[in-house]
N, CA, C and O atoms as CSV, one atom per row, in Angstrom:
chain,resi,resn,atom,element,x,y,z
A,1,UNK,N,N,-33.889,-20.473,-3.580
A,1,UNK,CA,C,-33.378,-20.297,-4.902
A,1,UNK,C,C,-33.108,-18.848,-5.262
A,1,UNK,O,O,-31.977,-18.660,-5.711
A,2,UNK,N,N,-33.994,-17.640,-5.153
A,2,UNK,CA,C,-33.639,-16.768,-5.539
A,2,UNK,C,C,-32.591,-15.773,-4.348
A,2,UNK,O,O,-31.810,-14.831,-4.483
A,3,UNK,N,N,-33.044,-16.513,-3.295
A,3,UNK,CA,C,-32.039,-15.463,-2.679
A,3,UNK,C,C,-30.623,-15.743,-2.900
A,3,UNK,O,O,-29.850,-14.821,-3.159
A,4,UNK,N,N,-30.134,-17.268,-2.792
A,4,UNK,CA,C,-28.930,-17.431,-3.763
A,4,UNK,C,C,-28.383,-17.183,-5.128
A,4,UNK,O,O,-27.245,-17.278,-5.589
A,5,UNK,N,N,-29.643,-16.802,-5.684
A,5,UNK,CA,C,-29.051,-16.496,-7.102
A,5,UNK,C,C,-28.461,-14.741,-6.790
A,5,UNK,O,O,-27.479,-14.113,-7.186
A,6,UNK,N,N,-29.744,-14.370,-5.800
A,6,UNK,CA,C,-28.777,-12.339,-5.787
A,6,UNK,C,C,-27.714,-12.570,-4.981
A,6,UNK,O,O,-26.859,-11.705,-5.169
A,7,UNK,N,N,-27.296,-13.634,-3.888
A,7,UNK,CA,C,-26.073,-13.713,-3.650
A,7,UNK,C,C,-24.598,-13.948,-4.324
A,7,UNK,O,O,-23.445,-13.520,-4.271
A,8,UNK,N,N,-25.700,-15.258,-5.227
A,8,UNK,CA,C,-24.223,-15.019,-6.030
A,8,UNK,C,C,-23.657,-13.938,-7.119
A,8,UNK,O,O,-22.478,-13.772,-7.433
A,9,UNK,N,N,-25.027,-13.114,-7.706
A,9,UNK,CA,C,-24.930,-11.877,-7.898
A,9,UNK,C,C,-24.109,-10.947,-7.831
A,9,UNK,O,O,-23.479,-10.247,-8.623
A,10,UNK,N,N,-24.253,-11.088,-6.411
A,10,UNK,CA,C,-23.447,-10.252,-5.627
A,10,UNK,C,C,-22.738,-10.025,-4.949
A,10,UNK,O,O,-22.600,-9.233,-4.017
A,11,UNK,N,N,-21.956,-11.112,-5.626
A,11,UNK,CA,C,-20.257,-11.854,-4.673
A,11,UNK,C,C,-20.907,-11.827,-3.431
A,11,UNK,O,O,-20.492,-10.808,-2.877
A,12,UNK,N,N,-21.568,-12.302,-2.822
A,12,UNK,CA,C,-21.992,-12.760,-1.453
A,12,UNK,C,C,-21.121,-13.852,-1.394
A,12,UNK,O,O,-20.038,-13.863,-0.810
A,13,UNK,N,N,-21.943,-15.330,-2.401
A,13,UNK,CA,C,-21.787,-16.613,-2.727
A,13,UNK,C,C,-20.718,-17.001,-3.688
A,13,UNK,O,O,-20.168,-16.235,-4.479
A,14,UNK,N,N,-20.500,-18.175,-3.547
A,14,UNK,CA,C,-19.456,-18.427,-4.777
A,14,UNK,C,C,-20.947,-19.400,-5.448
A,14,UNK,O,O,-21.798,-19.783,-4.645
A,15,UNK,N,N,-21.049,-19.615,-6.515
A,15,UNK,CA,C,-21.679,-21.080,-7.807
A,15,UNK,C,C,-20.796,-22.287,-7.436
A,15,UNK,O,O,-19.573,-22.204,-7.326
A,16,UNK,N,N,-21.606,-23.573,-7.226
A,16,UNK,CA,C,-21.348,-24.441,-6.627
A,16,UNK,C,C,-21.036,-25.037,-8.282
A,16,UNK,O,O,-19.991,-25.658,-8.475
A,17,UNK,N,N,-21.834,-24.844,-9.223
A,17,UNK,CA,C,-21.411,-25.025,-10.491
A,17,UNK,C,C,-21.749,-24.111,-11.489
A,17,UNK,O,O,-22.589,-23.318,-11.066
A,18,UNK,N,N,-21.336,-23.851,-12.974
A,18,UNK,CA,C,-22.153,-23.317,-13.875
A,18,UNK,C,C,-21.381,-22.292,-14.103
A,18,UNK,O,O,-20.218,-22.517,-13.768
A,19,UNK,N,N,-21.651,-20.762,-14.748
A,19,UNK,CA,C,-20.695,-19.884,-14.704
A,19,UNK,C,C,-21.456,-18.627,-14.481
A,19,UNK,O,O,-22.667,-18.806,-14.351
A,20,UNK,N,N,-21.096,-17.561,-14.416
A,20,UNK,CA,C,-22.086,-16.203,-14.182
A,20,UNK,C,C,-21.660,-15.163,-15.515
A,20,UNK,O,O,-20.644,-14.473,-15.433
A,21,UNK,N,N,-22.508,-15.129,-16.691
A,21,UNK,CA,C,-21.902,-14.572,-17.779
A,21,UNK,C,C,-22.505,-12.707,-17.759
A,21,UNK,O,O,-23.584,-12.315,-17.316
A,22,UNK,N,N,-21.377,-11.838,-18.400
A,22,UNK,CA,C,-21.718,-10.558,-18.310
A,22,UNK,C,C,-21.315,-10.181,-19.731
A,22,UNK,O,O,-20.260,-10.530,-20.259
A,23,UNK,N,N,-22.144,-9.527,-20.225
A,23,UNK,CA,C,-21.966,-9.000,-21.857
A,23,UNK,C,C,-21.273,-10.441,-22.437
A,23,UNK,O,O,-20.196,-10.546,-23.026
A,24,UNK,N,N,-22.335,-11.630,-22.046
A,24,UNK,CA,C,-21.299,-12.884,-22.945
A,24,UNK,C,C,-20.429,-13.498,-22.868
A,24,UNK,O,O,-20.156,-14.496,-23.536
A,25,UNK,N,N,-19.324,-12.582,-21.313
A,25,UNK,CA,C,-18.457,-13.412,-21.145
A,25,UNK,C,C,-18.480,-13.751,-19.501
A,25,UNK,O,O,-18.843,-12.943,-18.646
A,26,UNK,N,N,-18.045,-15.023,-19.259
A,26,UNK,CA,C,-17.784,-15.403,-17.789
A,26,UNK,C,C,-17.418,-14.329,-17.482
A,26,UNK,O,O,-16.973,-13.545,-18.320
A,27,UNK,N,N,-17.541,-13.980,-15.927
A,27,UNK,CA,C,-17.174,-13.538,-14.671
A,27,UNK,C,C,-16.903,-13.591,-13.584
A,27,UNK,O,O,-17.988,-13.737,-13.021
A,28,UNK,N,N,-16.177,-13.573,-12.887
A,28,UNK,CA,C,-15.968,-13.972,-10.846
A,28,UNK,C,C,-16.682,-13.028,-10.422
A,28,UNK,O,O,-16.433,-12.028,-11.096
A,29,UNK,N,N,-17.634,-12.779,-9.459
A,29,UNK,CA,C,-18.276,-11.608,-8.877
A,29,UNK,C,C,-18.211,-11.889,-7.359
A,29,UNK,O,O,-19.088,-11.432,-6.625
A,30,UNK,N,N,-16.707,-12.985,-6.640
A,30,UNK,CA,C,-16.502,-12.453,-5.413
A,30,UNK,C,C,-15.566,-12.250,-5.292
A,30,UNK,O,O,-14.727,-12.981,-5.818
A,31,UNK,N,N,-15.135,-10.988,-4.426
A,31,UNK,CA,C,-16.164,-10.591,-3.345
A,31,UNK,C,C,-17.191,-9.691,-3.797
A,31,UNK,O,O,-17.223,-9.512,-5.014
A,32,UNK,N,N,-18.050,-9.073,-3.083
A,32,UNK,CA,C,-18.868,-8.283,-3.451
A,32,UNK,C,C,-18.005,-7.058,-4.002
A,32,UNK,O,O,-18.559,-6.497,-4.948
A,33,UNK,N,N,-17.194,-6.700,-3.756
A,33,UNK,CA,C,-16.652,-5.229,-4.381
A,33,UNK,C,C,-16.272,-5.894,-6.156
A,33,UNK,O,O,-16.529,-5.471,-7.284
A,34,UNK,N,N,-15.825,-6.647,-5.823
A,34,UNK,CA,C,-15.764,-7.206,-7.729
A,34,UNK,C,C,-17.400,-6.829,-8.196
A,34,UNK,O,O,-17.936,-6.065,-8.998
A,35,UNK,N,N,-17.683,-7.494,-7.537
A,35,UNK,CA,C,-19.175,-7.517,-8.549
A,35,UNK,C,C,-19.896,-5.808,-8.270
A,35,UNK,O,O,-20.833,-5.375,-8.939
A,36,UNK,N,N,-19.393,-5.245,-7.452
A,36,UNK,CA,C,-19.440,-4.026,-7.289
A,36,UNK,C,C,-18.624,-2.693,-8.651
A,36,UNK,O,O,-18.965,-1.568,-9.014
A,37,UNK,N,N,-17.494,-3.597,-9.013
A,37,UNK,CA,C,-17.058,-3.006,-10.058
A,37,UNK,C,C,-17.613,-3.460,-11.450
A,37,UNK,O,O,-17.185,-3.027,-12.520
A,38,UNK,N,N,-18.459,-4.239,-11.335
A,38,UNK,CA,C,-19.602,-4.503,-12.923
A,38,UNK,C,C,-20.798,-3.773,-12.663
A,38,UNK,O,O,-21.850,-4.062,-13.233
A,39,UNK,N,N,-20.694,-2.754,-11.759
A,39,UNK,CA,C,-21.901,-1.932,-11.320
A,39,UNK,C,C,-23.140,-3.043,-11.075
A,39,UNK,O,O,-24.145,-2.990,-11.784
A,40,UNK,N,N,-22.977,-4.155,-9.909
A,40,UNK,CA,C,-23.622,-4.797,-9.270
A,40,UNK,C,C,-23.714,-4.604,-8.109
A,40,UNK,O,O,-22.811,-4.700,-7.279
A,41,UNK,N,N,-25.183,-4.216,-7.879
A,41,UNK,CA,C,-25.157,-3.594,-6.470
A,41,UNK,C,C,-26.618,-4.570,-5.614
A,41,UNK,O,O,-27.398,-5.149,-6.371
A,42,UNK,N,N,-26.804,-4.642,-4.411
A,42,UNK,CA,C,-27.756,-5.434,-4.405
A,42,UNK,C,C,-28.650,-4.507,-2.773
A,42,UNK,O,O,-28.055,-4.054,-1.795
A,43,UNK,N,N,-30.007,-4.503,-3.000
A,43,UNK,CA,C,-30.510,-3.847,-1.635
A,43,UNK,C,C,-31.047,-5.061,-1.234
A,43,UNK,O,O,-31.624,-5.661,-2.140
A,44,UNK,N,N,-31.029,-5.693,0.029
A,44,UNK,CA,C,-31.888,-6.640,-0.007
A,44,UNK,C,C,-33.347,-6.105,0.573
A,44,UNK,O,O,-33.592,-4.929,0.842
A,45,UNK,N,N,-34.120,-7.045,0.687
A,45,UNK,CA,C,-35.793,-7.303,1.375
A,45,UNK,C,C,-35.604,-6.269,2.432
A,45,UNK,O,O,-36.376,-5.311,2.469
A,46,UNK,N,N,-34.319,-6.431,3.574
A,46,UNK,CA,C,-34.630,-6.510,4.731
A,46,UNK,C,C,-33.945,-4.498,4.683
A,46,UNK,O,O,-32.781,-4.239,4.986
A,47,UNK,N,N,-34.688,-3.690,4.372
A,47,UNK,CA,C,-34.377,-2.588,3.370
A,47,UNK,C,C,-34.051,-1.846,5.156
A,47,UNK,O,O,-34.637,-1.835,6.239
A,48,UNK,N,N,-32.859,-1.348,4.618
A,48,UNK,CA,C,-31.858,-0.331,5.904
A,48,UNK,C,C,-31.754,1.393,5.191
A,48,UNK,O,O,-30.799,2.171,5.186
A,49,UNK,N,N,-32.898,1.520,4.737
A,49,UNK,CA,C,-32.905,3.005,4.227
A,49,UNK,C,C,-33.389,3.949,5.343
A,49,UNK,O,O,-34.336,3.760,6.107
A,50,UNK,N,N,-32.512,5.055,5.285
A,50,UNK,CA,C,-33.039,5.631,6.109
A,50,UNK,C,C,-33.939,6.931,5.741
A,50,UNK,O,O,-33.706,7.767,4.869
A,51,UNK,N,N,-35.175,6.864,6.765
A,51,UNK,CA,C,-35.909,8.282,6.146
A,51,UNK,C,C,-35.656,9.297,6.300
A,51,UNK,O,O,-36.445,9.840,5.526
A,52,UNK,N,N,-35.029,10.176,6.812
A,52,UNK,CA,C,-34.650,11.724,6.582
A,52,UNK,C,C,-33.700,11.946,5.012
A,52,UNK,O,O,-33.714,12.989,4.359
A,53,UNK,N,N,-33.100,10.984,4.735
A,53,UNK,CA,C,-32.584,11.117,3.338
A,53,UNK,C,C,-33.751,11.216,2.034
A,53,UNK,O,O,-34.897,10.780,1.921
A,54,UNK,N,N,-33.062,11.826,1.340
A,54,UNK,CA,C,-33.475,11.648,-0.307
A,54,UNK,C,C,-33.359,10.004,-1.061
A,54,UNK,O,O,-32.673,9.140,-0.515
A,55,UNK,N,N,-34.170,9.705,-2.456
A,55,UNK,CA,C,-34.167,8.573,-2.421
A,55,UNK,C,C,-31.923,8.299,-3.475
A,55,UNK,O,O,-31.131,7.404,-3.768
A,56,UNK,N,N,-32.105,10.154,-3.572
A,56,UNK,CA,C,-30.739,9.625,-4.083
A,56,UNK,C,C,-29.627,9.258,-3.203
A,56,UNK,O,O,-28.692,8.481,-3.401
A,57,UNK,N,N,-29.948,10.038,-2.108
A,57,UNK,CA,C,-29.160,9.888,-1.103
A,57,UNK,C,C,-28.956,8.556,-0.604
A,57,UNK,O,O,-27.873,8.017,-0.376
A,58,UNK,N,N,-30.538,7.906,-0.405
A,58,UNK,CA,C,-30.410,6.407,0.093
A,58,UNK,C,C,-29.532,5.321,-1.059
A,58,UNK,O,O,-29.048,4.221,-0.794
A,59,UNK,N,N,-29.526,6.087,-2.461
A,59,UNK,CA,C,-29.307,5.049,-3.397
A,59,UNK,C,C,-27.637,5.295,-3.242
A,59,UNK,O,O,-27.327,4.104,-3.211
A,60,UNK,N,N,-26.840,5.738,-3.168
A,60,UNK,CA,C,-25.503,6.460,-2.962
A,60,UNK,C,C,-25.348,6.371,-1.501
A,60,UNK,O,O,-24.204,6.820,-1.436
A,61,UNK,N,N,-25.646,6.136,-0.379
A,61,UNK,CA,C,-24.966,5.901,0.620
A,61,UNK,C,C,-24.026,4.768,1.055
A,61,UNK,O,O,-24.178,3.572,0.803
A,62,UNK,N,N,-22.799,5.469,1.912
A,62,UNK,CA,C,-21.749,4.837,1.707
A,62,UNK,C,C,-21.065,4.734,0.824
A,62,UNK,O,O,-20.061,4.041,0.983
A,63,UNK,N,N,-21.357,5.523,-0.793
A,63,UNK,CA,C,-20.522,5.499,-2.024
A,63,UNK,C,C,-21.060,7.204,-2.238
A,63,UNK,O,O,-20.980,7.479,-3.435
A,64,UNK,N,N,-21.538,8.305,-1.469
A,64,UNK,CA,C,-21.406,9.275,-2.349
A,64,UNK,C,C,-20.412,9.977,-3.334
A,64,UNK,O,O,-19.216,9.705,-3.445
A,65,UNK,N,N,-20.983,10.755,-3.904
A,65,UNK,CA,C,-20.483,11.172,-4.993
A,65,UNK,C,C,-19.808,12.545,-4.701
A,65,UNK,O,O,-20.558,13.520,-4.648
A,66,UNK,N,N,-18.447,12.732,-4.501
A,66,UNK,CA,C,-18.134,13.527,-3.996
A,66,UNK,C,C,-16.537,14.508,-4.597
A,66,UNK,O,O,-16.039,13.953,-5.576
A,67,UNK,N,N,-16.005,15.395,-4.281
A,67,UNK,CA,C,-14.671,16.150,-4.944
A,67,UNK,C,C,-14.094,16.573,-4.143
A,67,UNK,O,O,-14.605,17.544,-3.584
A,68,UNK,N,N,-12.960,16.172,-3.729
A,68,UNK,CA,C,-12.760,17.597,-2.608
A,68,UNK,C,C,-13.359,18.304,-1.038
A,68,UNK,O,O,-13.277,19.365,-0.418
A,69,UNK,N,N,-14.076,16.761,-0.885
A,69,UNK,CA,C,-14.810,16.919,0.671
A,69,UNK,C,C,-16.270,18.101,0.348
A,69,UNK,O,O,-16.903,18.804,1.135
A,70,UNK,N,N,-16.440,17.841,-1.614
A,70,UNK,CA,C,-17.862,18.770,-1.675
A,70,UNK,C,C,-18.606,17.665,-2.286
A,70,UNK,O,O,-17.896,16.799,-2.799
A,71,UNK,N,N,-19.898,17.494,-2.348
A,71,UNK,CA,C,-20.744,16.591,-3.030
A,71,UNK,C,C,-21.341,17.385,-4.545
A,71,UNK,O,O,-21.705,18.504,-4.905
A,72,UNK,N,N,-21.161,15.976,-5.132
A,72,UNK,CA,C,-21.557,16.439,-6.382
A,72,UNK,C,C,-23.274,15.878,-6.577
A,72,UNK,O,O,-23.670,14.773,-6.950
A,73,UNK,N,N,-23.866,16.788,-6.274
A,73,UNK,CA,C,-25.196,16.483,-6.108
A,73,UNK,C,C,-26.152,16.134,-7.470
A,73,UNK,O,O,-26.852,15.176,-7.799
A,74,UNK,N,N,-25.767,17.538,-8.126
A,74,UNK,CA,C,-26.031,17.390,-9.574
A,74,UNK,C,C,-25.993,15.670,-10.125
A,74,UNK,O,O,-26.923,14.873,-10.250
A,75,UNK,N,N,-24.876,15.547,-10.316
A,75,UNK,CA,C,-24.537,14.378,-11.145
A,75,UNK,C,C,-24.924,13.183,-10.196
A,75,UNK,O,O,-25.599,12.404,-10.868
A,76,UNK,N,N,-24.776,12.724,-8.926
A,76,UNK,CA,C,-25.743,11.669,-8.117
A,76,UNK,C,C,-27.339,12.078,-8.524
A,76,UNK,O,O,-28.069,11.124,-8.794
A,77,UNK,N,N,-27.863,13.301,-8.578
A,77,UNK,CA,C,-29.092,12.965,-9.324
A,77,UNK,C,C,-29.592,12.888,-10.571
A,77,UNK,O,O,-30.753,12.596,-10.856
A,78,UNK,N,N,-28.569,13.195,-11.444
A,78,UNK,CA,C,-29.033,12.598,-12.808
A,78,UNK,C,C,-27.949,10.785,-12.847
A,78,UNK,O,O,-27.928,10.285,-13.971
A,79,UNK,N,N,-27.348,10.149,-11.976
A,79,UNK,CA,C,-27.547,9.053,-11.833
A,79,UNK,C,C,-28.722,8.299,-11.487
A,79,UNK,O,O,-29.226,7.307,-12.015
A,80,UNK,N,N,-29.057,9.001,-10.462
A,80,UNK,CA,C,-30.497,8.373,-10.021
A,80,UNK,C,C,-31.714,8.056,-10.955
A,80,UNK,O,O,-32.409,7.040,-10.987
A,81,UNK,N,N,-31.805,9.496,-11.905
A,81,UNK,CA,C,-32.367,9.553,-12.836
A,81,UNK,C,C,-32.134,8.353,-14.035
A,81,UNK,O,O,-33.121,7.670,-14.306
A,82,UNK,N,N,-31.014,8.114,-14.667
A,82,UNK,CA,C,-30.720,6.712,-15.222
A,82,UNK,C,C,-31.212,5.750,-14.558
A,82,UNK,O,O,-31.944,4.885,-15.037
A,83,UNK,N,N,-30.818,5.829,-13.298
A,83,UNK,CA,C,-31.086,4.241,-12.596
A,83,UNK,C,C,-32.524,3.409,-12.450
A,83,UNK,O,O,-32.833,2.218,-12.497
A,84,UNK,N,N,-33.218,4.626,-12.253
A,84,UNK,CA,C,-35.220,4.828,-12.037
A,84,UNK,C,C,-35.365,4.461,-13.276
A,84,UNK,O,O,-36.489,4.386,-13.771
């Protein structure tokens, strides 16, 4: 049960019935990049973090935050900071 519910979460899954509501209103959340654009993001159990990184780093990998081939470090860590 719950691992299907973060799938469908997280455009993994499609709902076999029912609807997935956000601020009230229905939503489609597949594929995962849709539900990626309602700032739905999902880590699972089977956790692929790696340790020489920071925990902002782990939280932003594969999506850093970046300008111009420079990282915007600042602002990925006062995201992090919201997110915690």
């Amino acid at each position: 049960g719950k691992s299907t519910l973060i799938k469908i979460l997280s455009g993994a899954h499609a709902p076999d019935e029912g609807e997935v509501l956000l601020d009230g209103s229905p939503v489609r959340l597949a594929p995962p990049t849709a539900a990626m654009g309602h700032g739905i993001a999902t880590i699972y159990q089977e956790l692929d973090l790696v340790d020489g990184l920071s925990v902002t780093e782990n939280i932003f990998l594969g999506h850093e935050m970046a300008s111009f081939g420079f990282s915007r470090r600042a602002e990925a860590d006062r995201a992090t900071a919201e997110l915690l």
